[in-house]
MINU-417991 format. One record per residue (C-alpha): residue in one letter; x, z, y. Coordinates in steps of 0.02 Angstrom, whole numbers, plus 32768, in hexadecimal, padded with zeros to 4 digits. Layout:
<rs>
AXZY/...
</rs>
This chain:
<rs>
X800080008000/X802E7FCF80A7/X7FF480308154/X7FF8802E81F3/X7FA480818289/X7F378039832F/X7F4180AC83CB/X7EBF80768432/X7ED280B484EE/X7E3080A48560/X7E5D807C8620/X7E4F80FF8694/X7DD281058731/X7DC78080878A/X7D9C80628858/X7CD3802D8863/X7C8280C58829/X7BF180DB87BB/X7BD9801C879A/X7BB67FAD86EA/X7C667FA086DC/X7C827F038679/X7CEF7E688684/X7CE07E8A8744/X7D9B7E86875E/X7DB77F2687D4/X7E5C7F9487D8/X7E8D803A87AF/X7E8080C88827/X7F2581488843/X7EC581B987D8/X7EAE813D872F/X7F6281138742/X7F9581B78737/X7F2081DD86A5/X7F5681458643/X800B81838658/X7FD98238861D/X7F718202859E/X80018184855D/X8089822D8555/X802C826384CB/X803581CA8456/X809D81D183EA/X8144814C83DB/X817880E683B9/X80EF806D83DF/X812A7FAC83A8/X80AC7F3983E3/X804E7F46847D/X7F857EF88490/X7F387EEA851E/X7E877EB48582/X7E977E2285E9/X7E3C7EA18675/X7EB77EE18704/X7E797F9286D6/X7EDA7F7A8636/X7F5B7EF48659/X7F9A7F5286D6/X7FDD7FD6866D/X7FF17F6E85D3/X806B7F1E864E/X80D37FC68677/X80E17FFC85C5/X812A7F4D85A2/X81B87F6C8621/X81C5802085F0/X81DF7FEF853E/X82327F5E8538/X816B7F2284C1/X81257E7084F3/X80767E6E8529/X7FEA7E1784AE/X7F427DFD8521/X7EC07DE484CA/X7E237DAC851E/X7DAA7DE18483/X7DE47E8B84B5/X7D8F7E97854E/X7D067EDF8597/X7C517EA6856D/X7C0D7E2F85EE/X7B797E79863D/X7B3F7DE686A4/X7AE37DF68745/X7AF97EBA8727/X7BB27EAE873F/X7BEE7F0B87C2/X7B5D7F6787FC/X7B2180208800/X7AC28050877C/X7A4680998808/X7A317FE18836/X7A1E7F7D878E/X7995800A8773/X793C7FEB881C/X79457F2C87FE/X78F77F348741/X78D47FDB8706/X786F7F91867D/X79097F238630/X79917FAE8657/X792B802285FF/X791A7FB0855F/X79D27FA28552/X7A0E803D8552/X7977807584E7/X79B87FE38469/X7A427F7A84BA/X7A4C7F0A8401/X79B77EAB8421/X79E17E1A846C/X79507E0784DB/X79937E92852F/X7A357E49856C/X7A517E44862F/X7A367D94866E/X7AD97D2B865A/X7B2A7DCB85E9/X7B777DD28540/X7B127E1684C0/X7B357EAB8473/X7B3B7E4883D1/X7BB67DCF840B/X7C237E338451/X7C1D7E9E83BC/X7C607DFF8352/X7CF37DE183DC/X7D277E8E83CC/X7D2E7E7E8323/X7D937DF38329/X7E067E2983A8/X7E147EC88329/X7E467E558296/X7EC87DF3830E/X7F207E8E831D/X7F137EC38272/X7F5B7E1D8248/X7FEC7E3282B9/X80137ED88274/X80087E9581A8/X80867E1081EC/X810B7E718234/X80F77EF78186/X80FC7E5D811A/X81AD7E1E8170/X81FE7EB7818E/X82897F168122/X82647F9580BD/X82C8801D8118/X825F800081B3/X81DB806F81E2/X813F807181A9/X80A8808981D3/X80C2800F826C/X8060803B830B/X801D7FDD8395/X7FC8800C8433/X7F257FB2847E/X7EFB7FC38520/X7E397FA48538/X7D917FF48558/X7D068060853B/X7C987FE284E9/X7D1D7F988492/X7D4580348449/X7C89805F8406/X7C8B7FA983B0/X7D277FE98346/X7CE280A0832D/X7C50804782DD/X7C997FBB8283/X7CFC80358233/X7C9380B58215/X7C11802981D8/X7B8D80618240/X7B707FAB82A4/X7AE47FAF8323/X7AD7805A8331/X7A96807C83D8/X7ACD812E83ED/X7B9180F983F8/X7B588091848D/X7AC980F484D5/X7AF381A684B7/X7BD881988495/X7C3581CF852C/X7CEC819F852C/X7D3D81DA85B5/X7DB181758624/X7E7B816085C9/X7E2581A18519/X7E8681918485/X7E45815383DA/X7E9F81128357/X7E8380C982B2/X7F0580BC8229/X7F14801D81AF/X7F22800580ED/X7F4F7F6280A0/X7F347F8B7FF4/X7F747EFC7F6D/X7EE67EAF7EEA/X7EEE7F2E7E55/X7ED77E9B7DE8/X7F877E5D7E27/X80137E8A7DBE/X80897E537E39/X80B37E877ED3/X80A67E297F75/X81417DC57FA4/X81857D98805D/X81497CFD8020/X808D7D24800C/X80157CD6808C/X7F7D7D29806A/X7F657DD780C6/X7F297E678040/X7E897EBB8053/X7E827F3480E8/X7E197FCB810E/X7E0A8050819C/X7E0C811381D2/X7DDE813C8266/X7E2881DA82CF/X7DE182418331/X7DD381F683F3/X7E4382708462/X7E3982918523/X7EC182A08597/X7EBD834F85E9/X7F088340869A/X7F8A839E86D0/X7F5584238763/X7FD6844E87D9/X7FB38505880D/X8041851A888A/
</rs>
């Protein structure tokens, strides 16, 4: 058995307030910097591939560690944010006083497809691109284990830099709970979370040989999920 671990880092708050945060491309403030940073001294290293969100909320830091670490940047677009259409950048205060009706229906069950903001991703679409951004990663990862000596380290880990949403898709793909509205309706993560899941590749048990660097074919893979953690900020009581 192979393994391998997936830290996944939310961004931290960004400038705009209370808005339906989602592939509106808005900065971080001094604060979310400073919790990304504090959230990042507690994972642990060494960290050998680095994911990121297109999104400046998450590029931008994606971008430090990269120079801090000497770690090219992978962006992958499937990894960002769910695209909440004509909601996009506005207070939730407002998309309710505009259609209380519709905002009402998708929180109470934002799978249903009629209930998708005009011009937004649906929940079930961008549950599939998650997905699939997951699985590019994954792939990544079996790659580098498949190639690398023996005497390197393993499990391998890599960091993604993403978002809330993002991060619910995973919980429930792995947990195998898909469209379960409470993970999206009732799931706070708070800004620079932690989660991480760790990887198996296990070989076919039917095999009596083992995989060679020359296999193609990636082994069966499964999932654990940990425990999401929050960053606690420092308080300076001088």
């Amino acid at each position: 058995m192979k393994q391998a671990k997936i830290i996944f880092l939310r961004h931290g708050e960004c400038e705009g307030g209370e808005i339906a945060r989602g592939q509106i491309d808005v900065a971080l403030t001094a604060l979310g910097r400073e919790q990304m940073h504090q959230a990042f001294n507690g994972v642990p290293l060494p960290i050998k591939q680095i994911f990121s969100s297109p999104l400046v909320r998450c590029q931008y830091f994606a971008d430090v560690l990269s120079q801090q670490l000497s770690i090219p940047v992978t962006t992958l677009p499937a990894l960002q944010e769910i695209n909440f259409g004509v909601w996009d950048g506005q207070t939730y205060d407002a998309i309710y006083q505009a259609s209380p009706s519709q905002f009402d229906a998708y929180w109470k069950d934002p799978w249903h497809v009629a209930n998708t903001p005009e011009n937004g991703e649906s929940l079930v679409d961008f549950s599939v691109r998650v997905q699939q951004g997951l699985m590019a990663v994954v792939d990544s990862l079996w790659q580098t284990l498949h190639l690398a000596s023996e005497l390197e380290v393993n499990p391998q880990q890599a960091l993604v830099v993403t978002h809330g949403g993002v991060m619910r898709c995973i919980m429930a793909h792995v947990l195998n709970t898909s469209q379960n509205n409470g993970l999206f309706a009732n799931l706070a993560i708070p800004y620079a979370a932690i989660m991480s899941i760790d990887v198996y590749w296990t070989e076919p048990s039917d095999s009596n040989e083992p995989l060679t660097k020359n296999s193609v074919s990636q082994p069966e893979v499964s999932f654990r999920l940990n425990w999401p953690q929050q960053v606690h900020m420092a308080v300076d009581t001088r």
